[in-house]
Jmol script that loads the backbone (N, CA, C; Angstrom):
load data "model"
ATOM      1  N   UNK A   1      61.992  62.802  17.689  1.00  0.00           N
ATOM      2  CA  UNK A   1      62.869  63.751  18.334  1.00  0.00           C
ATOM      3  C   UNK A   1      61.978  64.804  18.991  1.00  0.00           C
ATOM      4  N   UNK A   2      61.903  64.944  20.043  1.00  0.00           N
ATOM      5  CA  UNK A   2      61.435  65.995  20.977  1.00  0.00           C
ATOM      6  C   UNK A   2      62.339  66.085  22.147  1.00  0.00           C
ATOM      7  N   UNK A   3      61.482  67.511  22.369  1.00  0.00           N
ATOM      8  CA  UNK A   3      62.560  67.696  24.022  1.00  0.00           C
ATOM      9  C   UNK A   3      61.919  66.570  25.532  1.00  0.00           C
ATOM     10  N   UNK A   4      63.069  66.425  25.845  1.00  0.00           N
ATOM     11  CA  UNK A   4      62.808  65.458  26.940  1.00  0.00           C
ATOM     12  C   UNK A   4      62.918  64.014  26.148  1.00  0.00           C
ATOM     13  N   UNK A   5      62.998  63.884  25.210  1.00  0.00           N
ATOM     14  CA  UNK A   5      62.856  62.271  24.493  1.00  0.00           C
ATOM     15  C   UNK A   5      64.277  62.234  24.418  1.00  0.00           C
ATOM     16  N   UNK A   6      64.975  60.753  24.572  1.00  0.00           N
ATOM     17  CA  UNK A   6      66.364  60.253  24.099  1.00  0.00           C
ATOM     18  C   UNK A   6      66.931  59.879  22.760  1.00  0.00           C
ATOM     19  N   UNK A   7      68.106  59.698  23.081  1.00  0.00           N
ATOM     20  CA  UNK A   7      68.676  59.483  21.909  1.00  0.00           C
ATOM     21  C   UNK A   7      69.943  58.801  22.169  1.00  0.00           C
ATOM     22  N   UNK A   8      70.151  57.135  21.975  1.00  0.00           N
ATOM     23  CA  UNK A   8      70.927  56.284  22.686  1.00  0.00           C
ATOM     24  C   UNK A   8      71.982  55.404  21.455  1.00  0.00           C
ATOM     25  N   UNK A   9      73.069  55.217  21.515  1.00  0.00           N
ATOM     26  CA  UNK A   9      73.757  55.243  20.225  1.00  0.00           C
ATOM     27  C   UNK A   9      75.090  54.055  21.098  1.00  0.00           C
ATOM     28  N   UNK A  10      75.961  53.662  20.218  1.00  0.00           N
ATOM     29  CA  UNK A  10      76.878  53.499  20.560  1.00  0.00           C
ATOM     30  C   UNK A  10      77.907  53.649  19.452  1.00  0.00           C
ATOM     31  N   UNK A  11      78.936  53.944  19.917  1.00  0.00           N
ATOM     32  CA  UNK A  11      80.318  54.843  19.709  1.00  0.00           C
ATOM     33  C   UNK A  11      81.589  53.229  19.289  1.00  0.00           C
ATOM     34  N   UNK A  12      81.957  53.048  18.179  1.00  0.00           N
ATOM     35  CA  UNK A  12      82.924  51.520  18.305  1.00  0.00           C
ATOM     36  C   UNK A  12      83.776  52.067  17.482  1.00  0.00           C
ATOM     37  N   UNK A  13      85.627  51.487  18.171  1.00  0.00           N
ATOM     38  CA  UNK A  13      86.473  51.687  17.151  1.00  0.00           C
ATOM     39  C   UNK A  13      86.097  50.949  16.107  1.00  0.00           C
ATOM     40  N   UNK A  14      86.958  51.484  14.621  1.00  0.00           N
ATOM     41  CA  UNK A  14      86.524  50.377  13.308  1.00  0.00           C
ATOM     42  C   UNK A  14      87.383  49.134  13.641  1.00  0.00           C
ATOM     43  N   UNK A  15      88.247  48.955  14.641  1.00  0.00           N
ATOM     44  CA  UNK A  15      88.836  47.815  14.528  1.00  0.00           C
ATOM     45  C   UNK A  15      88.109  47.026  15.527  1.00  0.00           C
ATOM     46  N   UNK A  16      87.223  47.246  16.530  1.00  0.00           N
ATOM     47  CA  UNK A  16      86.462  46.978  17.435  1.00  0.00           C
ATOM     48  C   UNK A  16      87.384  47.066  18.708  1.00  0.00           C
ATOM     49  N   UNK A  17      88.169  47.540  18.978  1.00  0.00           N
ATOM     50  CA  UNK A  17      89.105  47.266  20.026  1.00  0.00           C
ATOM     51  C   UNK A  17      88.855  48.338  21.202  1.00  0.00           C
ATOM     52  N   UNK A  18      87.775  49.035  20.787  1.00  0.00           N
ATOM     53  CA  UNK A  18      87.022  50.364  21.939  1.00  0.00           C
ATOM     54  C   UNK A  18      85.564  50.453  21.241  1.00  0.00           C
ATOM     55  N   UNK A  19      84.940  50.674  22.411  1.00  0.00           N
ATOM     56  CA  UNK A  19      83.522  50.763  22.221  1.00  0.00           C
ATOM     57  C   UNK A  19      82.553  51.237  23.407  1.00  0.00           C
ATOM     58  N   UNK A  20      81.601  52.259  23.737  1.00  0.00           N
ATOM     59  CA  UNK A  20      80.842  52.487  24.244  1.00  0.00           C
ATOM     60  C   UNK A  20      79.443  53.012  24.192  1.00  0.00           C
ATOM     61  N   UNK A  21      78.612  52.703  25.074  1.00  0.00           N
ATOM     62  CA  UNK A  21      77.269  53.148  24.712  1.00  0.00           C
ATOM     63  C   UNK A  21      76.741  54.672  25.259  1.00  0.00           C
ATOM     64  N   UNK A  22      76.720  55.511  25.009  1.00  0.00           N
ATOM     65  CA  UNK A  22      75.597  56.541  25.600  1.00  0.00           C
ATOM     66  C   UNK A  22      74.211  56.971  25.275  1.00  0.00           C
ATOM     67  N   UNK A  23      73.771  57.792  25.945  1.00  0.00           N
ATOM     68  CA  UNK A  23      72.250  58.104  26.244  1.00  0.00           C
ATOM     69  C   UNK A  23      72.187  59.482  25.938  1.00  0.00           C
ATOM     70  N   UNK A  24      71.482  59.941  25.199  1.00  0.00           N
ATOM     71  CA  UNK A  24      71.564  61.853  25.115  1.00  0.00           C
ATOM     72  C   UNK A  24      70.013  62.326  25.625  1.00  0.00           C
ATOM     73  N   UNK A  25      70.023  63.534  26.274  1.00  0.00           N
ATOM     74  CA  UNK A  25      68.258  63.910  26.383  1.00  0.00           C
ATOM     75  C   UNK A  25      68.460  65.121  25.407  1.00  0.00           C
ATOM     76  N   UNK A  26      67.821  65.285  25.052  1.00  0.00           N
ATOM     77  CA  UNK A  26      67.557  66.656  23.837  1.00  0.00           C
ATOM     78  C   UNK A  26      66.471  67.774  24.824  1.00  0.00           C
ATOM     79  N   UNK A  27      67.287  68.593  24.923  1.00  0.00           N
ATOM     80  CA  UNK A  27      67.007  69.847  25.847  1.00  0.00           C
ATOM     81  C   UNK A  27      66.391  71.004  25.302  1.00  0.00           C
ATOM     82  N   UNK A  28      66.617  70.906  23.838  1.00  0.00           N
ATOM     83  CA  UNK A  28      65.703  71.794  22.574  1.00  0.00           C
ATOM     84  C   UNK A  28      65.850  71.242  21.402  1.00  0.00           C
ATOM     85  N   UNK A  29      65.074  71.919  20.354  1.00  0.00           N
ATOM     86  CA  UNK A  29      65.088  71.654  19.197  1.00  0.00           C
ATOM     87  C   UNK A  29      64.344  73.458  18.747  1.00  0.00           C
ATOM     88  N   UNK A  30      65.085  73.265  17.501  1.00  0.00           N
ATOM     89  CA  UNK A  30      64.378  74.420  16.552  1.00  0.00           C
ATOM     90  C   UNK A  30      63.981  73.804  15.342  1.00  0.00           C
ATOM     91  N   UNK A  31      63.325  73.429  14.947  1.00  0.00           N
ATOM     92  CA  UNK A  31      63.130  72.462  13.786  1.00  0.00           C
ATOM     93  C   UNK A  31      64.213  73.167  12.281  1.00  0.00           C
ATOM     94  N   UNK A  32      64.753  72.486  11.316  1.00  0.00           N
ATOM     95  CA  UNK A  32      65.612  72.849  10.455  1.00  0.00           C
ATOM     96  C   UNK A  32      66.857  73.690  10.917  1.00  0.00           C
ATOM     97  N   UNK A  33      66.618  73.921  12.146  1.00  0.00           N
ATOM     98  CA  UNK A  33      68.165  74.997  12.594  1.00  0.00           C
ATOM     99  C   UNK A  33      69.110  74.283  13.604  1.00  0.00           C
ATOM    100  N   UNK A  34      68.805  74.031  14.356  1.00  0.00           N
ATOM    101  CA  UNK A  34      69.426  73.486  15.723  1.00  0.00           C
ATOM    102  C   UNK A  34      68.731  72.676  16.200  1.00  0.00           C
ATOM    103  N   UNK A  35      69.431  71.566  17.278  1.00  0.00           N
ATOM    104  CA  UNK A  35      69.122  70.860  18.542  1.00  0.00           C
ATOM    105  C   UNK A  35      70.042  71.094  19.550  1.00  0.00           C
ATOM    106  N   UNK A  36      69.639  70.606  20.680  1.00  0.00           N
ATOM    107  CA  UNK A  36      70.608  70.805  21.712  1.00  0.00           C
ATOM    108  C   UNK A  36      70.476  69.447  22.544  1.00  0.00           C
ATOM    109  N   UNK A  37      71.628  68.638  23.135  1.00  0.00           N
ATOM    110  CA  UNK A  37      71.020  67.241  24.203  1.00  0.00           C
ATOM    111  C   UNK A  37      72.199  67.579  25.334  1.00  0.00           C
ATOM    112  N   UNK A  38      71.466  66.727  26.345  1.00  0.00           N
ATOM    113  CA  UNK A  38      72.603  66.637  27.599  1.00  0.00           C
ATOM    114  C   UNK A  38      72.995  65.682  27.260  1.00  0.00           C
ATOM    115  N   UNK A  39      74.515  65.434  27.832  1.00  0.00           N
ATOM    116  CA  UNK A  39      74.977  63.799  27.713  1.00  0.00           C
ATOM    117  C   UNK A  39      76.171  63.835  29.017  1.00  0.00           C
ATOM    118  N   UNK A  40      76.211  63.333  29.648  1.00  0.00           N
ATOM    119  CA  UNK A  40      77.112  62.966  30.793  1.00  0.00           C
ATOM    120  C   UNK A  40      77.281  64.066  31.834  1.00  0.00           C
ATOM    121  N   UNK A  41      76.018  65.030  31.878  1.00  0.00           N
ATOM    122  CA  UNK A  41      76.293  66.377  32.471  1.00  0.00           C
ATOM    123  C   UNK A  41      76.751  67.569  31.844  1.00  0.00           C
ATOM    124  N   UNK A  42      77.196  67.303  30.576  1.00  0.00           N
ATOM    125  CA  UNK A  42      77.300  68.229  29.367  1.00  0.00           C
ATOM    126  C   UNK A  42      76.623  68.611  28.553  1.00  0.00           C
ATOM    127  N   UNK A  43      76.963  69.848  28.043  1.00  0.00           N
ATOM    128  CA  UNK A  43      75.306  70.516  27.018  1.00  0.00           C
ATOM    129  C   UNK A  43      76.164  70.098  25.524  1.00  0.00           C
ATOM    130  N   UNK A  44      75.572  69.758  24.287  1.00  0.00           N
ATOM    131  CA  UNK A  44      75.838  69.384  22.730  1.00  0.00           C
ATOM    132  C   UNK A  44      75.101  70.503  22.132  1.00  0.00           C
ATOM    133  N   UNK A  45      75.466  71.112  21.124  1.00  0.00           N
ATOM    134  CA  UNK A  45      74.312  72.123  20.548  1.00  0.00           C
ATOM    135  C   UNK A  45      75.292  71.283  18.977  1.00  0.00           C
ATOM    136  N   UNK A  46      73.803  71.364  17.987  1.00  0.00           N
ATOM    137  CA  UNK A  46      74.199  71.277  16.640  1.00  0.00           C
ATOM    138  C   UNK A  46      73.321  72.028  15.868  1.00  0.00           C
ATOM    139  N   UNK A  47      74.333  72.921  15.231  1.00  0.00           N
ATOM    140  CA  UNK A  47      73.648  73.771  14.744  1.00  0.00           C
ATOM    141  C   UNK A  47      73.752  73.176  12.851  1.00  0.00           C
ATOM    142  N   UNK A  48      72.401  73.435  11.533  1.00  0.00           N
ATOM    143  CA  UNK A  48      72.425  73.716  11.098  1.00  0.00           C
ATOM    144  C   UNK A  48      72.202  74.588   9.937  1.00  0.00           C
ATOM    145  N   UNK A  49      73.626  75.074   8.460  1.00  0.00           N
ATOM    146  CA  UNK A  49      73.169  76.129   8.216  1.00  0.00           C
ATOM    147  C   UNK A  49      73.304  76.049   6.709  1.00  0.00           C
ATOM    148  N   UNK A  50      71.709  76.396   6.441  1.00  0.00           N
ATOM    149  CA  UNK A  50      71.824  76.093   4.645  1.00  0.00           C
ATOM    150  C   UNK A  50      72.787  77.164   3.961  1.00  0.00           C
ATOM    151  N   UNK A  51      73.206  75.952   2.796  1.00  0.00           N
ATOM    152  CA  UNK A  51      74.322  76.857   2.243  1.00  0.00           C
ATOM    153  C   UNK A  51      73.831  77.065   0.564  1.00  0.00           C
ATOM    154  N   UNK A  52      72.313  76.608   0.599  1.00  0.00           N
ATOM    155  CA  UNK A  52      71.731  76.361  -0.854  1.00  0.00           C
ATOM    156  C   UNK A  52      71.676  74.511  -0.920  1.00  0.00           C
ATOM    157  N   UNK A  53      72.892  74.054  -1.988  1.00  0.00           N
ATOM    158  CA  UNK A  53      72.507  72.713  -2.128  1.00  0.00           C
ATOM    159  C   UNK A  53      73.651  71.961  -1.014  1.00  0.00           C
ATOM    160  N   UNK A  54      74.361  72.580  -0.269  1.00  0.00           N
ATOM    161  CA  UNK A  54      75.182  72.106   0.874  1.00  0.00           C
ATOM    162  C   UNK A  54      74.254  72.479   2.395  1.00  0.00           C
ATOM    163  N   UNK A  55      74.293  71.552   2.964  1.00  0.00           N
ATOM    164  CA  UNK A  55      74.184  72.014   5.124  1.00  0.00           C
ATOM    165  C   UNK A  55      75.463  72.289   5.448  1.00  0.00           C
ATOM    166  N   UNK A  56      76.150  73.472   6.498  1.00  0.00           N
ATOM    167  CA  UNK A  56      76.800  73.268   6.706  1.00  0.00           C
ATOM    168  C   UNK A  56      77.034  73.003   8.590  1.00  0.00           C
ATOM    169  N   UNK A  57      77.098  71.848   8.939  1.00  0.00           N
ATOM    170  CA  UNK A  57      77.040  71.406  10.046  1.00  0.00           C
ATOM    171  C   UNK A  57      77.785  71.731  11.374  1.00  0.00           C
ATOM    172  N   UNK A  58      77.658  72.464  12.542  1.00  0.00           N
ATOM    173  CA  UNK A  58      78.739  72.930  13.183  1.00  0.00           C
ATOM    174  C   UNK A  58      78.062  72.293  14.414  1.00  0.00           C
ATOM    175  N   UNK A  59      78.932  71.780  15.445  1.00  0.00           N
ATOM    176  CA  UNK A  59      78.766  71.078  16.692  1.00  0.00           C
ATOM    177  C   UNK A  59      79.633  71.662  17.749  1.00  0.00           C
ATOM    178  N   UNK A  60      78.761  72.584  18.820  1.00  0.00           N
ATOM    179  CA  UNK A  60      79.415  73.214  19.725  1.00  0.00           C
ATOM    180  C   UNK A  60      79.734  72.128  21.361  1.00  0.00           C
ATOM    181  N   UNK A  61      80.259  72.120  22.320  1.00  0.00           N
ATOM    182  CA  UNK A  61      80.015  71.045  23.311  1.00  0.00           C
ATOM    183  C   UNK A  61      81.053  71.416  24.366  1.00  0.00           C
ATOM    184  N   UNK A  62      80.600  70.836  25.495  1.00  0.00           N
ATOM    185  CA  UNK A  62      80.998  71.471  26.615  1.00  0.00           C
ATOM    186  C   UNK A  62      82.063  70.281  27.128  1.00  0.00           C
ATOM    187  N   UNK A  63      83.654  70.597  26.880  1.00  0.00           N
ATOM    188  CA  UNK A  63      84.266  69.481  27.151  1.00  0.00           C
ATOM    189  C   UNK A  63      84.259  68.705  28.120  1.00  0.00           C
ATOM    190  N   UNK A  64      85.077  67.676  28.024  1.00  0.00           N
ATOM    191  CA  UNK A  64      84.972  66.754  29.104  1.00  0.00           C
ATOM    192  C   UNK A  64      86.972  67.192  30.037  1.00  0.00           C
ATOM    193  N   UNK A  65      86.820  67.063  30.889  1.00  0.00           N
ATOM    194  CA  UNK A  65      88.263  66.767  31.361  1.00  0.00           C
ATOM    195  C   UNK A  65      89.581  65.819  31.372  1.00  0.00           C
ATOM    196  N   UNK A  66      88.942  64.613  30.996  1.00  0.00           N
ATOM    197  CA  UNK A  66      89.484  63.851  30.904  1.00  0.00           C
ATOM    198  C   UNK A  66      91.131  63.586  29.854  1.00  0.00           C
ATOM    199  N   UNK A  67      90.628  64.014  28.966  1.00  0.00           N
ATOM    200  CA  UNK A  67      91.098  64.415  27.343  1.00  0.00           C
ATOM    201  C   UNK A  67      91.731  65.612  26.848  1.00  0.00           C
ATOM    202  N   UNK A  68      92.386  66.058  25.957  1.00  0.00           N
ATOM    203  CA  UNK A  68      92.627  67.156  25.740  1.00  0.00           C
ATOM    204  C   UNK A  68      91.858  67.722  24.750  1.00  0.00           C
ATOM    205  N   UNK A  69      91.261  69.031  24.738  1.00  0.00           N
ATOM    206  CA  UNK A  69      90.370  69.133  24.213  1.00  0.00           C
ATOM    207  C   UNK A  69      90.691  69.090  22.712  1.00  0.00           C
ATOM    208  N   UNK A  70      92.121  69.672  22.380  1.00  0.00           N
ATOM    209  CA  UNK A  70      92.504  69.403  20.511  1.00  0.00           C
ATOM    210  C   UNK A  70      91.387  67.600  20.544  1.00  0.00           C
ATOM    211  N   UNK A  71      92.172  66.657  21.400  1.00  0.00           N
ATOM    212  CA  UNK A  71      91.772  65.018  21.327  1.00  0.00           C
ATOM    213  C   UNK A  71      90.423  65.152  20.690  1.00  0.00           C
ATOM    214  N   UNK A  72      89.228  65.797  21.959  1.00  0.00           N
ATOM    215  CA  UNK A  72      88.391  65.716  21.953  1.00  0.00           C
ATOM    216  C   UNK A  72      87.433  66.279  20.352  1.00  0.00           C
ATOM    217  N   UNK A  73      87.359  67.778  19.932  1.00  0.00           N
ATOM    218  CA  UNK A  73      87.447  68.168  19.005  1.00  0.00           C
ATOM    219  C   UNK A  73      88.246  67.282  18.074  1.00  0.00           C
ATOM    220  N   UNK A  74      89.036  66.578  17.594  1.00  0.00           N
ATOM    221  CA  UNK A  74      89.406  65.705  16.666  1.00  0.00           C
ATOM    222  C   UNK A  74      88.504  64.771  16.825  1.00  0.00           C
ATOM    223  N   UNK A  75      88.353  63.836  17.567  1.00  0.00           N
ATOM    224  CA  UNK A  75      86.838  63.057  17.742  1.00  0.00           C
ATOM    225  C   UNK A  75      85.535  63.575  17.286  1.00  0.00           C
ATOM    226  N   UNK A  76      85.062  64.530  17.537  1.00  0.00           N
ATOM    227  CA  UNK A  76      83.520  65.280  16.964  1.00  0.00           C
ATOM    228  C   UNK A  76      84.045  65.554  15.722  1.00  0.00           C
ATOM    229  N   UNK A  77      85.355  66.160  14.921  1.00  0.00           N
ATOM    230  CA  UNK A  77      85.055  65.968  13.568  1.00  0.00           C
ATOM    231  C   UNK A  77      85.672  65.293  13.192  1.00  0.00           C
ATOM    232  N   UNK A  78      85.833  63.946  13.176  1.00  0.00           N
ATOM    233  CA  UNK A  78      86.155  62.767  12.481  1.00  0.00           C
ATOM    234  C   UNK A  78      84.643  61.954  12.332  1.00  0.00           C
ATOM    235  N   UNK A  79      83.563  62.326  13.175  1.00  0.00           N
ATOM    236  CA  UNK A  79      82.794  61.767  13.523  1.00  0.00           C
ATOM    237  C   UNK A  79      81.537  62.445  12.431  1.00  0.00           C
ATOM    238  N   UNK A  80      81.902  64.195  12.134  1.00  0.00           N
ATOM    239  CA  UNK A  80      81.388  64.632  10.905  1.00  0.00           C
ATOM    240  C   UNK A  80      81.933  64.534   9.683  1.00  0.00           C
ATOM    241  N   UNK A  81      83.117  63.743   9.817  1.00  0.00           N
ATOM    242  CA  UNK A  81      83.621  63.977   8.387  1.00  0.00           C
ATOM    243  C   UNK A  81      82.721  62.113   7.949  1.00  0.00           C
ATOM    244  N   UNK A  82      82.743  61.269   8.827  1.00  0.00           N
ATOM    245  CA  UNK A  82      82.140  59.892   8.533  1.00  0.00           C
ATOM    246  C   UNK A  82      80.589  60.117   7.909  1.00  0.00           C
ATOM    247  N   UNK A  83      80.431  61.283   8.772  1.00  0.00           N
ATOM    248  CA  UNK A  83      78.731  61.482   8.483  1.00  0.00           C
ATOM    249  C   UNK A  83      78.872  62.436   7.050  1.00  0.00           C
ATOM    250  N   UNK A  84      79.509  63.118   6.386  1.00  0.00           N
ATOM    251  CA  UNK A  84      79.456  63.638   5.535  1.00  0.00           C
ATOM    252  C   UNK A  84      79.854  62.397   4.297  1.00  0.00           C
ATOM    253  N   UNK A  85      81.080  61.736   4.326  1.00  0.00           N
ATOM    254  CA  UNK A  85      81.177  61.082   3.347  1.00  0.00           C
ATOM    255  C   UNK A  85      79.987  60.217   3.450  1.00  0.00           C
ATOM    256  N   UNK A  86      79.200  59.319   4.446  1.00  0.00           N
ATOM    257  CA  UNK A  86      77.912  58.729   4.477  1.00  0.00           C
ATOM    258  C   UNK A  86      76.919  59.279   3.262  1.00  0.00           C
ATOM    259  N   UNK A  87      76.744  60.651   3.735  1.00  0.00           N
ATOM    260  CA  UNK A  87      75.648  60.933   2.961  1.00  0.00           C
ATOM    261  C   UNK A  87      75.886  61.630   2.118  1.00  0.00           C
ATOM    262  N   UNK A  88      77.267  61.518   1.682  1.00  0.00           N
ATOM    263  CA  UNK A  88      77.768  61.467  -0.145  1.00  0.00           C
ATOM    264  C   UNK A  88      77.643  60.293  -0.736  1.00  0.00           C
ATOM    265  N   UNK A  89      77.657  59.890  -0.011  1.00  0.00           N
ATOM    266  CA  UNK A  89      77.811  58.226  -1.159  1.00  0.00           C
ATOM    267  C   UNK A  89      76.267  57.647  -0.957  1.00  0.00           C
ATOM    268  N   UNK A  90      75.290  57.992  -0.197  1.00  0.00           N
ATOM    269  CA  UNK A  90      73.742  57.404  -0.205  1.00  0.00           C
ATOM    270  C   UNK A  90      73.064  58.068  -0.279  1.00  0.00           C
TER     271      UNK A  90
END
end "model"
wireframe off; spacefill off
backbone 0.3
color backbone group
C-alpha cells in the first residue's frame, strides 16, 4: 500500500446475480490512522480510530449520482458490517 499504488477488488452479490470489478489509486495514507483512494472520479477516506481492544472504522465518500445516497451508504455499511463479523470469527 502506497500512494499512487492500486488496489483492484471485485464487488459480487452472495447469490451471484450482480457483480463488478473496480480499481482504487490511494491518494494518501497515514500509517495506523487513515487512507484515502480515488475510484471512479471519487475521493474514499477511511479513517481509523483506536478504541483500546476495539478499531472503530468510519468510511467517508463522495457519492455517486446514480443511487440514492440512504442506497448508497447502506452498501458501505453492509460492506463493514461483513468485514467486522470476518474478523470476529478469524
Amino acid at each position: 500500500m502506497q500512494i499512487g499504488g492500486t488496489y483492484k477488488a471485485r464487488m459480487e452479490a452472495k447469490d451471484g446475480s450482480f457483480g463488478f470489478d473496480f480499481e482504487a489509486t490511494y491518494t494518501e495514507i497515514t500509517k495506523f490512522k487513515s487512507f484515502s483512494y480515488g475510484l471512479w472520479g471519487r475521493e474514499v477516506t477511511v479513517l481509523f480510530n483506536d478504541l483500546g481492544k476495539q478499531t472503530e472504522v468510519t468510511v467517508i465518500f463522495d457519492p455517486e449520482n446514480e443511487n440514492p445516497i440512504e442506497m448508497q451508504r447502506d452498501g458501505w455499511q453492509a460492506i463493514l458490517n461483513n468485514y467486522k463479523k470476518y474478523t470476529e470469527t478469524n
